[in-house]
C-alpha positions as CSV (number, residue, x, y, z in Angstrom):
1,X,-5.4,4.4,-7.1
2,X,-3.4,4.7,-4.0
3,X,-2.4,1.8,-1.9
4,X,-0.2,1.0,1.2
5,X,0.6,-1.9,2.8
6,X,-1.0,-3.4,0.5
7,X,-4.7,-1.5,1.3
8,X,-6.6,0.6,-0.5
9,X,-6.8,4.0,1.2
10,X,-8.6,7.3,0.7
11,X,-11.0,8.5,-2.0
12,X,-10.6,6.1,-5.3
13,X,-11.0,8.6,-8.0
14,X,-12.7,11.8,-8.0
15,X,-16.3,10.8,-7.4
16,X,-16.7,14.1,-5.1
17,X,-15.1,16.3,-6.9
18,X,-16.0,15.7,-10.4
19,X,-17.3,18.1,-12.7
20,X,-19.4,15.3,-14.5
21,X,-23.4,17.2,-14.1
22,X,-24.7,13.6,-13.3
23,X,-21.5,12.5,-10.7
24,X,-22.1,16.2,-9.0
25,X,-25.8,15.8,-9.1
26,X,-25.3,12.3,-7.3
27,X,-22.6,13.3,-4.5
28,X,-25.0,16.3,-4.0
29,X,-27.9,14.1,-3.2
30,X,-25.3,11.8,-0.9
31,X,-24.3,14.9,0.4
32,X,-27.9,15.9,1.3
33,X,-28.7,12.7,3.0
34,X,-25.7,12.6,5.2
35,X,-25.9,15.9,6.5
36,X,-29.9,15.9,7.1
37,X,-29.3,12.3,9.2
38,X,-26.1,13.6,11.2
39,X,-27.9,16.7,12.4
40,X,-31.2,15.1,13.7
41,X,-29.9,14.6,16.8
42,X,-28.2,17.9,17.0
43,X,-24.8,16.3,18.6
44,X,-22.1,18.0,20.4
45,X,-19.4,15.5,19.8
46,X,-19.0,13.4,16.9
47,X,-16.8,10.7,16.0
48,X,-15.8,10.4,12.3
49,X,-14.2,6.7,11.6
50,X,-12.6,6.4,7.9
51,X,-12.2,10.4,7.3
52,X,-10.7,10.0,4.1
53,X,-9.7,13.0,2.2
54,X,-12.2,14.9,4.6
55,X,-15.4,14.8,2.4
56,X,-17.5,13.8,5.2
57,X,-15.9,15.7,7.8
58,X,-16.9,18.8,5.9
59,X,-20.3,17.9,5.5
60,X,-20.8,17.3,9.3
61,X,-18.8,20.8,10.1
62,X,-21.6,22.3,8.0
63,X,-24.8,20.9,9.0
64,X,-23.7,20.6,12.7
65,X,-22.1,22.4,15.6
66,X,-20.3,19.4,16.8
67,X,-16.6,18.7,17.6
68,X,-15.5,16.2,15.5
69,X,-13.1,13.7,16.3
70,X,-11.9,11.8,13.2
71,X,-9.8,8.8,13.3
72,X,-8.0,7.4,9.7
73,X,-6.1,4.4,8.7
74,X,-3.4,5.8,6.7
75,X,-1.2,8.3,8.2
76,X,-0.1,9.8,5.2
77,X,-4.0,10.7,4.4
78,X,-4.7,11.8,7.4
79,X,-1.9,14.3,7.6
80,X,-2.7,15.8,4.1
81,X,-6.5,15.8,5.1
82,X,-5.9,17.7,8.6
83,X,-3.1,20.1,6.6
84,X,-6.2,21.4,4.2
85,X,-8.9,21.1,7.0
86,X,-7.8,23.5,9.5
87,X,-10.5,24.1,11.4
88,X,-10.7,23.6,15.0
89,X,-13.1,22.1,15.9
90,X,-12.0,18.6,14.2
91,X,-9.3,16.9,15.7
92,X,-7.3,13.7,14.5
93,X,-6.3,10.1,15.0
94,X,-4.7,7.3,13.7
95,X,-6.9,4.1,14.2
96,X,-8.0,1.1,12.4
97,X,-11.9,0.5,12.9
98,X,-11.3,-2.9,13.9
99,X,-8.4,-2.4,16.9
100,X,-10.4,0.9,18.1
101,X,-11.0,1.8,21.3
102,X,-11.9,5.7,22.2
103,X,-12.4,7.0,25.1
104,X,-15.6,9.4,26.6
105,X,-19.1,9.6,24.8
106,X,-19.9,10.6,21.5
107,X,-23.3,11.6,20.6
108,X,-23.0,10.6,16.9
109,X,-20.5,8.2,15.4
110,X,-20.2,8.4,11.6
111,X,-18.7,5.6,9.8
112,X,-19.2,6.0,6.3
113,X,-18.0,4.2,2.9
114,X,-15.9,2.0,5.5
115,X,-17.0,-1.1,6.0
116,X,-17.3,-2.2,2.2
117,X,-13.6,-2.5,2.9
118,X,-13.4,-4.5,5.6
119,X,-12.5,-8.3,5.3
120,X,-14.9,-9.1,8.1
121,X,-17.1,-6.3,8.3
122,X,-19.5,-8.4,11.3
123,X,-15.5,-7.9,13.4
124,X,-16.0,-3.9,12.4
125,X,-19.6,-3.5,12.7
126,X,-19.2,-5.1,16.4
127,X,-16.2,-2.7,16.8
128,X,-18.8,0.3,16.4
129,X,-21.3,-1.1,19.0
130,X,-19.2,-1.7,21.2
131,X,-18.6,2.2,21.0
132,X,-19.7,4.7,23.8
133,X,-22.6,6.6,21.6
134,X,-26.3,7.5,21.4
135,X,-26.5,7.1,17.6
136,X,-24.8,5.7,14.6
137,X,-24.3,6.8,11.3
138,X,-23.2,4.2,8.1
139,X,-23.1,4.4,4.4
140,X,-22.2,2.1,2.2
141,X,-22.3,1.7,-1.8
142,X,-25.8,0.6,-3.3
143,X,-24.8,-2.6,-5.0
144,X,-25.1,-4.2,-8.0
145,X,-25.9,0.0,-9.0
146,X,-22.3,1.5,-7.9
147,X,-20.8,-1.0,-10.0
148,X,-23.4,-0.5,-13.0
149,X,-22.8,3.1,-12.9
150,X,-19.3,2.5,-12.8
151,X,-19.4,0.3,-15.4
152,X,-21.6,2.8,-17.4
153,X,-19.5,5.4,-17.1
154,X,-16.5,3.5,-18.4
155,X,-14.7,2.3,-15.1
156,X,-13.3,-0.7,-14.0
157,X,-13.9,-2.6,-16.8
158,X,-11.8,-5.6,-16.0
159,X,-13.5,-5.5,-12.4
160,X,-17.4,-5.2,-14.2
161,X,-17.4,-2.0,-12.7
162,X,-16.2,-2.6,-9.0
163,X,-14.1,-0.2,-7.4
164,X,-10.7,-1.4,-6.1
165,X,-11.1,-2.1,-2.9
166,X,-14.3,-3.2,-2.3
167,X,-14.9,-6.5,-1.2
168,X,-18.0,-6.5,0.7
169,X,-21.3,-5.3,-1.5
170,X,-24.7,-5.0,-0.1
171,X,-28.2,-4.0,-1.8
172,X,-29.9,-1.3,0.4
173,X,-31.8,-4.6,1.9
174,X,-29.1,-6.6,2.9
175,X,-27.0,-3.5,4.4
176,X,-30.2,-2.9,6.8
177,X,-30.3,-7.3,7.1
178,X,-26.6,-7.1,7.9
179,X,-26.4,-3.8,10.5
180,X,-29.6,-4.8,12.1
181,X,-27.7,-7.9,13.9
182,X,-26.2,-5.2,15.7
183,X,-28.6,-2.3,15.8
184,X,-32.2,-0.8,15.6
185,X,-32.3,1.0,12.5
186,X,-34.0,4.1,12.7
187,X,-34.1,5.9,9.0
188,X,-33.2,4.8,5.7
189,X,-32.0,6.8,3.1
190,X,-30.8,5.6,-0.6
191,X,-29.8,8.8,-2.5
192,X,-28.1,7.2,-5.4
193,X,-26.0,5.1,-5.3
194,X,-25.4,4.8,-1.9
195,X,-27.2,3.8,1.0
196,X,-27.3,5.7,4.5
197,X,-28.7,4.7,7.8
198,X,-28.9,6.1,11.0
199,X,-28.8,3.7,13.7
200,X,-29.1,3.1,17.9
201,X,-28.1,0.2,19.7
């Protein structure tokens, strides 16, 4: 677990890079979903919020021809992420969902495994409307099944299987409930054990 200032940041574990069959066969699916949605729209420009250790990033370098702009909260993530992701058409910043304010038009903003963070997700999911773009892209955890395959699986017992760091947790029904005070949702996808959906305002 890493943590700075007292937040958890970056990838808890190694959910994507696991050589567990089932735990490949699951990011694979997550994988699948994420890429199909983000290149619907074909988009030129993307904006990645919460890149992580670049999981995502990659997906959308692969199934699109975008630029990708990708903002992260730590710095010290960030720089280790754009040290192994070279490639030129992503570039980086540091940003905190809930302060951000970027500049031009994005055809696609991705904000994925995010706002299960977030304190007040409603101040983050405002944060994303308020965002120059034609669509949205968000994923969060499936709850209560991320924490019963945690919990399966033999993690976090003391937290029943929740992963540090999560303190929001949505069913696939409530996530829709929740972004649809904000946006239209326009697709649903639940490869398992997340939940995807691609959104306009």
């Amino acid at each position: 677990m890493r943590i700075e200032n007292g937040i958890v940041v970056g990838t808890i574990g190694t959910k994507y890079s696991s050589r567990n069959p089932l735990a490949r066969y699951l990011v694979q699916g997550f994988d699948h979903a994420i890429g199909t949605l983000a290149a619907q729209s074909d988009p030129q420009a993307i904006l990645e919020i919460g890149s992580g250790e670049g999981h995502v990033t990659e997906i959308l370098l692969k199934e699109t021809r975008a630029r990708i702009h990708a903002t992260e909260l730590s710095e010290a993530v960030m720089n280790e992420t754009r040290n192994q992701l070279t490639d030129p058409r992503v570039s980086w910043e540091l940003a905190k969902l809930e302060d951000y304010h970027p500049a031009g038009h994005f055809d696609l903003v991705v904000c994925c495994e995010v706002l299960e963070h977030l304190p007040d997700p409603s101040a983050g999911l405002k944060s994303l409307r308020a965002m120059d773009a034609d669509h949205f892209l968000l994923s969060v955890p499936n709850e209560p099944i991320w924490r019963m395959l945690n919990f399966l699986r033999g993690s976090y017992f003391r937290d029943f299987g929740n992963s540090p760091g999560h303190v929001q947790h949505w069913s696939t029904r409530q996530f829709i409930k929740f972004v649809s005070t904000e946006f239209t949702v326009l697709e649903v996808r639940t490869p398992l054990p997340w939940t995807a959906l691609l959104c306009k305002k």
